[in-house]
ZAZA-661462 format. One record per residue: z, x, y negated of N, C-alpha, C, O in turn; residue number from 0. Coordinates in Angstrom, 2 decimals. Atoms other than C-alpha are relative to their C-alpha. Last residue first. Example, Ala and Ser with C-alpha at 12.3 -4.5 7.8 and 13.67 -1.06 7.14 Angstrom:
! ZAZA-661462
((-0.06; -0.82; 1.19); (7.14; 13.67; 1.06); (0.73; -0.77; -1.09); (0.90; -0.26; -2.20); 1)
((0.00; 0.89; 1.19); (7.80; 12.30; 4.50); (0.00; 0.90; -1.20); (0.66; 1.94; -1.18); 0)
! end
This chain:
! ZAZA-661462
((-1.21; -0.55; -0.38); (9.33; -14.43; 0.65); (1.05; 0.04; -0.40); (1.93; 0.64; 0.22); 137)
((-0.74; 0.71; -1.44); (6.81; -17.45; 0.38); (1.06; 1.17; 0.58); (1.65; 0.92; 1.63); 136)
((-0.15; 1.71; -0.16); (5.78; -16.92; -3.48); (0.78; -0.61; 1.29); (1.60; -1.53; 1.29); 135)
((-1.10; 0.46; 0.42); (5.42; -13.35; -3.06); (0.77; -0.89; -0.01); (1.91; -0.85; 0.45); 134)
((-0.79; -0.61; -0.86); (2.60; -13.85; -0.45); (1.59; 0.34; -0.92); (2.61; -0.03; -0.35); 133)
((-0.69; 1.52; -1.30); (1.49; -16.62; -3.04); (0.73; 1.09; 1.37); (1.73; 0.64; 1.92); 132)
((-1.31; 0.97; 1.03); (1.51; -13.69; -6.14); (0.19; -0.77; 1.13); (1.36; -0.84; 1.53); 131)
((-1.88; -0.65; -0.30); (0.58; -10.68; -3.17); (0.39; -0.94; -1.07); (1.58; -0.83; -1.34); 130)
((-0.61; -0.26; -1.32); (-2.91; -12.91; -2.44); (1.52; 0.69; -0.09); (2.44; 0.36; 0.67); 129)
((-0.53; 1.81; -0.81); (-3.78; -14.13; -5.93); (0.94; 0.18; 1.40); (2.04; -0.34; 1.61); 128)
((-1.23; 1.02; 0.60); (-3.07; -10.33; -7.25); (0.18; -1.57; 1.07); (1.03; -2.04; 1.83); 127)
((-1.14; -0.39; 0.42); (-5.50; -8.68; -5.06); (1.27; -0.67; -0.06); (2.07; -1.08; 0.78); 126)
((-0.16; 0.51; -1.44); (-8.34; -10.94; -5.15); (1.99; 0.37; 0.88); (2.89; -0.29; 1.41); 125)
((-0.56; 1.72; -0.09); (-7.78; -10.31; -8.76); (0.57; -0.62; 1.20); (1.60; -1.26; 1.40); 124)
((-1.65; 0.05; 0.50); (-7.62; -6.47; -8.32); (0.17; -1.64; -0.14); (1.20; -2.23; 0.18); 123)
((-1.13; 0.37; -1.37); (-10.98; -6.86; -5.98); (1.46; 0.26; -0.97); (2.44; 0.19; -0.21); 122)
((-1.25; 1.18; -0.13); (-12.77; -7.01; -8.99); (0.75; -0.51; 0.61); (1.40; -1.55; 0.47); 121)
((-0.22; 0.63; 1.35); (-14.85; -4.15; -9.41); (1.29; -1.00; -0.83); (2.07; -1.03; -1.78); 120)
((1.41; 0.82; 0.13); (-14.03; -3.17; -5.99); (0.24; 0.05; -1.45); (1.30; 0.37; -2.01); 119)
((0.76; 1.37; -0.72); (-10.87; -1.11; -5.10); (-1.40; -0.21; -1.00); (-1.89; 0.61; -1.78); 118)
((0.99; -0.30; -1.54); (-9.52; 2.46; -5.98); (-0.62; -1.12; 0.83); (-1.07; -0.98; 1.97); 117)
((0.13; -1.02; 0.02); (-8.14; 2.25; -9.96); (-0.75; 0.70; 1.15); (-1.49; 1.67; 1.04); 116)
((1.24; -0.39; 1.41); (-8.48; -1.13; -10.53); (-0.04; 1.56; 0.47); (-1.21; 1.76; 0.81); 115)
((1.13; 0.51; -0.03); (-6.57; -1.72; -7.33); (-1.12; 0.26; -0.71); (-2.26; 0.49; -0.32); 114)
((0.33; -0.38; -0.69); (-3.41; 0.72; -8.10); (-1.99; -0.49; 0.57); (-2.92; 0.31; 0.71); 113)
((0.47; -0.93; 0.79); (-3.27; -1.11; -11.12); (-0.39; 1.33; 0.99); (-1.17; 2.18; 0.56); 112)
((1.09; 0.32; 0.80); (-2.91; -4.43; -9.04); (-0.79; 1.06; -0.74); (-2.00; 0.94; -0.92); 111)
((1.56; 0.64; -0.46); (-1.20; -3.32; -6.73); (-0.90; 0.15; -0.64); (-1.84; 0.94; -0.55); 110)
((0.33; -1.07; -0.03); (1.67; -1.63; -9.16); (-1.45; -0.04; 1.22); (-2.36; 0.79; 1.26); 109)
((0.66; -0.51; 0.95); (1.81; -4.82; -10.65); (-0.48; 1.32; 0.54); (-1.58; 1.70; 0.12); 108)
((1.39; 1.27; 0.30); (2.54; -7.05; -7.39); (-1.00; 0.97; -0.79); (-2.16; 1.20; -0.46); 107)
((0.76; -0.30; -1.27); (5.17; -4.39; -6.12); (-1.28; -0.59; -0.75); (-2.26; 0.11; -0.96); 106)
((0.38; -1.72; 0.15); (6.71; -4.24; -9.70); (-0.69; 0.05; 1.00); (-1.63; 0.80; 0.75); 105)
((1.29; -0.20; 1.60); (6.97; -8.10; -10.08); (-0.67; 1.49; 0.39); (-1.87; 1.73; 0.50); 104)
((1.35; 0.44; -0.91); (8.26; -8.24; -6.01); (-1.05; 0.14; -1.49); (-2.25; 0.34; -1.60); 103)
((0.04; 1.46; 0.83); (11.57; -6.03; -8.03); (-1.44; -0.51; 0.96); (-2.00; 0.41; 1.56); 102)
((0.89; -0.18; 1.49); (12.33; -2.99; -5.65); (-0.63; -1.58; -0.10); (-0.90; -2.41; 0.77); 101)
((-0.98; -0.63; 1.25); (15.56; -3.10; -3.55); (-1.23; 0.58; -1.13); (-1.10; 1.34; -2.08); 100)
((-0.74; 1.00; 1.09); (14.09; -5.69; -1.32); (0.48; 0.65; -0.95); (0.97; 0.01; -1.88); 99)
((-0.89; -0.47; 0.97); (11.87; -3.32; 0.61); (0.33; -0.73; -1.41); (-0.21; -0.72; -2.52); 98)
((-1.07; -0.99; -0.38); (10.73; -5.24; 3.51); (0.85; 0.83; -0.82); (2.04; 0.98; -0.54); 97)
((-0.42; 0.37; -0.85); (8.16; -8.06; 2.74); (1.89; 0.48; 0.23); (2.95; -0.14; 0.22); 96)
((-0.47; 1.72; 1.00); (7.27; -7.60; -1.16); (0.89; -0.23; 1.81); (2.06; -0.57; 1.69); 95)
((-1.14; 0.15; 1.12); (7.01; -3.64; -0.02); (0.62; -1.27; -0.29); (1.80; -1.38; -0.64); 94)
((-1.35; -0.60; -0.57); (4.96; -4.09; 3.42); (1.26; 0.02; -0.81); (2.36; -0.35; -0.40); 93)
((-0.37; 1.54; -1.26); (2.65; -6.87; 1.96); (1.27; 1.14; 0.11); (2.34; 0.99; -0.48); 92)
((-0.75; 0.79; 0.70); (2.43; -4.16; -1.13); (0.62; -0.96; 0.90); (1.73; -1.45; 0.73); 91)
((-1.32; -0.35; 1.01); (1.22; -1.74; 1.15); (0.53; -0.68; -0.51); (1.66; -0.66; -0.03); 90)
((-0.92; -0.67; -0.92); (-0.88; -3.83; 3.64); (1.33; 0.50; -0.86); (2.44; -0.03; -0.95); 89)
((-0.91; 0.92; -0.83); (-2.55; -4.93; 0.87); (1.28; -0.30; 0.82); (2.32; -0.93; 0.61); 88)
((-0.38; 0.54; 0.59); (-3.89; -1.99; -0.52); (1.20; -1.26; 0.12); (2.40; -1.31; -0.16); 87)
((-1.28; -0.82; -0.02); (-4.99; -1.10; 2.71); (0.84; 0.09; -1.05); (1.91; 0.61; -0.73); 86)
((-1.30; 0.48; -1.34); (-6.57; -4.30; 2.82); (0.97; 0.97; 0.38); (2.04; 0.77; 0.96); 85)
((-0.54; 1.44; 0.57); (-8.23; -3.74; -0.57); (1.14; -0.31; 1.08); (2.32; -0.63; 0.98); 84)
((-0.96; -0.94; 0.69); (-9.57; 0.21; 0.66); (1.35; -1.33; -0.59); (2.52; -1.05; -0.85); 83)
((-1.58; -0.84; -0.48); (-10.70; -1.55; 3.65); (1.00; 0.16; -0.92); (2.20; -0.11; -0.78); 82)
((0.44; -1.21; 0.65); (-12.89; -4.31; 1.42); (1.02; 1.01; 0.90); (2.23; 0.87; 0.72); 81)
((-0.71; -0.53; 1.54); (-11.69; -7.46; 3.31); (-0.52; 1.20; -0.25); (-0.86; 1.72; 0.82); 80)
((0.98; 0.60; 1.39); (-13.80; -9.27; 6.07); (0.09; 0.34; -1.48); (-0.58; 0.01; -2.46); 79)
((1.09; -1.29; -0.55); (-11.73; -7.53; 9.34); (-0.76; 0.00; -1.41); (-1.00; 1.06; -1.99); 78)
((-0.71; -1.07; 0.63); (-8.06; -9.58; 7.23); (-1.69; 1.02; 0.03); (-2.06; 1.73; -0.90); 77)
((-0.65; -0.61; -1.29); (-10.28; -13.07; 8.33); (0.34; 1.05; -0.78); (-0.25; 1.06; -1.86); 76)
((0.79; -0.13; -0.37); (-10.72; -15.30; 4.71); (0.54; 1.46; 1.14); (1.48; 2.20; 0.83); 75)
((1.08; 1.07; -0.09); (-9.24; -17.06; 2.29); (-1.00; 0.43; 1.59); (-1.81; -0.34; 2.10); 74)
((1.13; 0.14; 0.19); (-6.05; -15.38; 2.69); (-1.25; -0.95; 0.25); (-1.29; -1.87; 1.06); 73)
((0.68; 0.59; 1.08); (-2.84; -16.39; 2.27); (-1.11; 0.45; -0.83); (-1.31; 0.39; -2.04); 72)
((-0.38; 1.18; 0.42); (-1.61; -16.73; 5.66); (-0.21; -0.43; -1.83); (-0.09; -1.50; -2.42); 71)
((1.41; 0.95; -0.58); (-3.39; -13.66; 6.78); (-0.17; -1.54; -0.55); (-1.18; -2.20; -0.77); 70)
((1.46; -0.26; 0.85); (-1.31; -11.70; 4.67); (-0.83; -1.09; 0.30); (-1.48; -1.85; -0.41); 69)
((-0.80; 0.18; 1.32); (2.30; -12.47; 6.58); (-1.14; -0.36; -0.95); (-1.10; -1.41; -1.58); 68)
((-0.70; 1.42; -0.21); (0.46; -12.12; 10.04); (0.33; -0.76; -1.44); (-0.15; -1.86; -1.71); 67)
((1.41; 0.94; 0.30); (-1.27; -8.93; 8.45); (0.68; -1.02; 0.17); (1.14; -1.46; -0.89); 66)
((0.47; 0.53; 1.68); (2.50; -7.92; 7.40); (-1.65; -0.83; 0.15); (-2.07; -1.76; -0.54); 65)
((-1.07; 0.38; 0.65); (4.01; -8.54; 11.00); (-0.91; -0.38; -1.56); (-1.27; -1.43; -2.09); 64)
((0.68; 1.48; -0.33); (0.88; -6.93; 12.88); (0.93; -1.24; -0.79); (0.31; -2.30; -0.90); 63)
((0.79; 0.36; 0.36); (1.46; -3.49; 10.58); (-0.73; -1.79; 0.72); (-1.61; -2.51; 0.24); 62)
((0.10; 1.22; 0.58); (4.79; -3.35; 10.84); (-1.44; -0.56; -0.06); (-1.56; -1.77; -0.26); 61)
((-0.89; 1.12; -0.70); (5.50; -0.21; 12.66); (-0.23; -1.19; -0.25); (-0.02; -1.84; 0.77); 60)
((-0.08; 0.19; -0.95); (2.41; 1.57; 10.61); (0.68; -1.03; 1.17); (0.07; -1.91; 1.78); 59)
((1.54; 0.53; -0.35); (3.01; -0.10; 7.58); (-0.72; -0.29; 1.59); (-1.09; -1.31; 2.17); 58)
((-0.14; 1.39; -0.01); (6.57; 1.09; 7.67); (-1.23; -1.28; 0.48); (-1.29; -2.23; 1.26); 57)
((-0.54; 0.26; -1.49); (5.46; 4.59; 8.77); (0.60; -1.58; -0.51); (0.40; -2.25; 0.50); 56)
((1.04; -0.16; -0.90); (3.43; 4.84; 5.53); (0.93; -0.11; 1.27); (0.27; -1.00; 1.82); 55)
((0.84; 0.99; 0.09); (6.00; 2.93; 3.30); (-1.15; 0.62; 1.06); (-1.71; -0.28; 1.69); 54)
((-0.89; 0.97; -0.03); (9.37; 5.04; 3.95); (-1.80; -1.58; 0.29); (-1.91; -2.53; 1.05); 53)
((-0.06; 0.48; -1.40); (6.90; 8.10; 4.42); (0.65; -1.19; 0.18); (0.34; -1.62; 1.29); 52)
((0.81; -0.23; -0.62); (5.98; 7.64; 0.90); (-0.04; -0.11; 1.58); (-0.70; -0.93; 2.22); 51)
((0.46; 1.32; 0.64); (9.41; 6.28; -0.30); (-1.66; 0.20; 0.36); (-2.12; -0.94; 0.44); 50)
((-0.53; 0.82; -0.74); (10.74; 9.37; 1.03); (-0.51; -1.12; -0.15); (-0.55; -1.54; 1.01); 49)
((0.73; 0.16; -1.79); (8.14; 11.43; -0.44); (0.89; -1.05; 0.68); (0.22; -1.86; 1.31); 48)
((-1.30; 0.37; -0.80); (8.99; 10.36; -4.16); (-0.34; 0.19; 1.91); (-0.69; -0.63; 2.77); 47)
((0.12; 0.92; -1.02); (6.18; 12.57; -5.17); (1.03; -0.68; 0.20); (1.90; 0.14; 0.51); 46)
((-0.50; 1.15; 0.70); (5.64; 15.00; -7.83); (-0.18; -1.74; 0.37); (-0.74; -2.70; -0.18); 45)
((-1.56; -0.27; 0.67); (6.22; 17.87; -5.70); (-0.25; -1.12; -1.19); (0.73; -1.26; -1.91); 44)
((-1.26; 1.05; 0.00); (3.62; 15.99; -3.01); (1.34; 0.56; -1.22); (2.43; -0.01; -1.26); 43)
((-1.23; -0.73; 0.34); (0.21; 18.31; -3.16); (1.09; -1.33; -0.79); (0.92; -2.02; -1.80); 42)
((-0.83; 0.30; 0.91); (-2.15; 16.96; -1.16); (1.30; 0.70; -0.45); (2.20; 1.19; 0.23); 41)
((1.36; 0.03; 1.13); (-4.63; 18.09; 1.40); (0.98; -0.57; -1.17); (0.02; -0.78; -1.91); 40)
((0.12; -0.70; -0.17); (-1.88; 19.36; 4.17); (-0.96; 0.30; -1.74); (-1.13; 1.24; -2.52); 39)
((-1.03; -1.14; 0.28); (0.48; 16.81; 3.73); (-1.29; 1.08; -0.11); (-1.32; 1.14; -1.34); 38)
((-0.03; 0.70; 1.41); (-2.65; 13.91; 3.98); (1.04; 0.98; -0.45); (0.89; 1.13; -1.66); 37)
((1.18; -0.40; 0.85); (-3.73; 16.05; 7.25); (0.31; -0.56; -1.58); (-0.29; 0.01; -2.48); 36)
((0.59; -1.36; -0.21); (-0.43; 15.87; 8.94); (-0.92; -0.05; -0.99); (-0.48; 0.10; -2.13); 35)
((-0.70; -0.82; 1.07); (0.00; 12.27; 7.77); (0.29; 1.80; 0.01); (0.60; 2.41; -1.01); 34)
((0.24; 0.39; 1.83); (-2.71; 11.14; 9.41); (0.51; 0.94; -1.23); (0.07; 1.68; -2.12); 33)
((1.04; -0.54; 0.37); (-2.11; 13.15; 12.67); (-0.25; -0.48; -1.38); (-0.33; 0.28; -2.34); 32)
((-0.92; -1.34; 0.67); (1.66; 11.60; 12.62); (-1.45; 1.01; -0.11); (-1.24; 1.96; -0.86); 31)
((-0.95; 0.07; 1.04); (0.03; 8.41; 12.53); (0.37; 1.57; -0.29); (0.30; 2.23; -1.33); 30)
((-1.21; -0.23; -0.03); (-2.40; 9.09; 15.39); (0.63; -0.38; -1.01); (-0.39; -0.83; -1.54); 29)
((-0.55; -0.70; 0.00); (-6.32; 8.46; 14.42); (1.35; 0.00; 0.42); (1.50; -1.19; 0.14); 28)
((-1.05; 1.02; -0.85); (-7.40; 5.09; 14.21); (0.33; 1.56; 1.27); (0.35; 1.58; 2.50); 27)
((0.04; -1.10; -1.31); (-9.82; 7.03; 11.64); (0.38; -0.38; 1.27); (-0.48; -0.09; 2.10); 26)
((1.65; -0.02; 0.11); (-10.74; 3.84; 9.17); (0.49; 1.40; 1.36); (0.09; 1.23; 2.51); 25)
((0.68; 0.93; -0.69); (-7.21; 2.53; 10.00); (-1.60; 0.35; -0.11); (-2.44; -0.37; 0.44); 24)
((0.00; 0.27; -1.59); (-5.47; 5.75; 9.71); (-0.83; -1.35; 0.52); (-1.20; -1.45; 1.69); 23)
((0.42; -1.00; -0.96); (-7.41; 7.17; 6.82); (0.54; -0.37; 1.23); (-0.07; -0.08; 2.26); 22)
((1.44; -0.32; 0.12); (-6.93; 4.11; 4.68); (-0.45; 0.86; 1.41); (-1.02; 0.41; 2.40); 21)
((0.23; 1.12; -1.04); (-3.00; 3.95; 5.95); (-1.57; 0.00; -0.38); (-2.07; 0.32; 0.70); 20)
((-0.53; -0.11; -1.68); (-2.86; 7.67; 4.47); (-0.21; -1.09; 0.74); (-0.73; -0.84; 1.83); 19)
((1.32; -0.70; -0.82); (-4.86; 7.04; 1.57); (0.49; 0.23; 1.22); (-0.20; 0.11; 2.24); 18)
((1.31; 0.40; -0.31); (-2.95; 4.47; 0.51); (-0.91; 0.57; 0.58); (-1.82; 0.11; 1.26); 17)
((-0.04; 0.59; -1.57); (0.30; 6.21; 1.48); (-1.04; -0.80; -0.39); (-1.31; -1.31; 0.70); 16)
((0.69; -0.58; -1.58); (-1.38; 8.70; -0.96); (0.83; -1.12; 1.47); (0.60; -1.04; 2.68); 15)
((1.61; -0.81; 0.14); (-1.42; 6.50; -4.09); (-0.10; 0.62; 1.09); (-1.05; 0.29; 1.80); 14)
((0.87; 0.63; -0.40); (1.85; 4.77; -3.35); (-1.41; 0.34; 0.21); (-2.12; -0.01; 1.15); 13)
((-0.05; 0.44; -1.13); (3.94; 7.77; -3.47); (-1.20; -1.02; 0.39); (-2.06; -0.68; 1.20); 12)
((0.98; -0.89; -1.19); (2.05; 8.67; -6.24); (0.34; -0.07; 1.14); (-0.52; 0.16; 1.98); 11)
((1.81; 0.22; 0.02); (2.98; 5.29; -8.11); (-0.31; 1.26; 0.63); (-1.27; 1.06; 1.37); 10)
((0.62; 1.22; -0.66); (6.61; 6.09; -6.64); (-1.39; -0.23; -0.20); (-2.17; -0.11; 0.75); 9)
((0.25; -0.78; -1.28); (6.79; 9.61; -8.50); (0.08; -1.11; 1.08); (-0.36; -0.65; 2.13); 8)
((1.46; -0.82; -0.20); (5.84; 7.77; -11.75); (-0.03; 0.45; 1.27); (-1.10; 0.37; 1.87); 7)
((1.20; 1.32; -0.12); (8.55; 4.84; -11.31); (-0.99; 0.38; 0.19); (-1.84; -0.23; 0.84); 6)
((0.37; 0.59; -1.13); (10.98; 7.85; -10.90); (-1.04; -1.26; 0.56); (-1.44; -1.57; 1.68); 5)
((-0.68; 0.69; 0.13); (9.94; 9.70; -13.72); (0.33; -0.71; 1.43); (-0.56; -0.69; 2.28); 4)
((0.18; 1.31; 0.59); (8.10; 12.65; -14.02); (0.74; -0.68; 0.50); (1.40; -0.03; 1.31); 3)
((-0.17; 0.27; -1.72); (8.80; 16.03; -14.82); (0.16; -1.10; -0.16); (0.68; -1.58; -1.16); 2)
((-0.45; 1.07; -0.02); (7.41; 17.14; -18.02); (0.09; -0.20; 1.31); (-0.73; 0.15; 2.16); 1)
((0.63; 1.21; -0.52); (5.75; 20.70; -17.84); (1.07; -1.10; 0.12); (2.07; -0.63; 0.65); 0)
! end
């Protein structure tokens, strides 16, 4: 079996700290209960986990920081967003905000394809506009 790359074991990082901040704001569950249950139902060996917990406890800690950050270039209140979009969000807000040692292109794109893959029809646009001008002002 091919072992994958580091850009690949980031996109699954990202993929379950989506479901992890998903499940904590639709559960409003514990954090460390979240991620309990997202360890338990997932299998992580082709994971960057650090970069998983690095972004799900970031989120967490951060989370009034990045809406703040978000809010400012949305059209519309954060409650009014698709969850799975705002947890979407959240993530990339947290990456373009806080982790400078990955490109804001790569945060933006991996949104976006992340989006198509678990948002709306077309929530990847909504998407994009919002992390290109949240790019734009960090």
């Amino acid at each position: 079996m091919k072992k994958l790359n580091r850009a690949e074991r980031r996109r699954n990082a990202r993929r379950f700290a989506l479901q992890a901040i998903y499940e904590w704001e639709i559960s409003q569950n514990a954090p460390d209960e979240v991620l309990l249950h997202v360890y338990e139902e997932n299998d992580f060996s082709e994971t960057d986990l650090e970069h998983f917990n690095r972004i799900f406890r970031g989120v967490v800690n951060q989370v009034d920081a990045i809406d703040d950050a978000l809010q400012v270039h949305c059209d519309r209140p954060l409650t009014e967003l698709n969850p799975i979009e705002l947890a979407i969000l959240r993530l990339a807000g947290f990456e373009l905000l806080y982790c400078k040692d990955i490109p804001p292109k790569a945060v933006v794109n991996e949104a976006i394809e992340i989006t198509k893959e678990y948002g709306s029809q077309q929530g990847f646009k909504y998407v994009n506009a919002v992390l290109d001008s949240l790019k734009g002002a960090v």
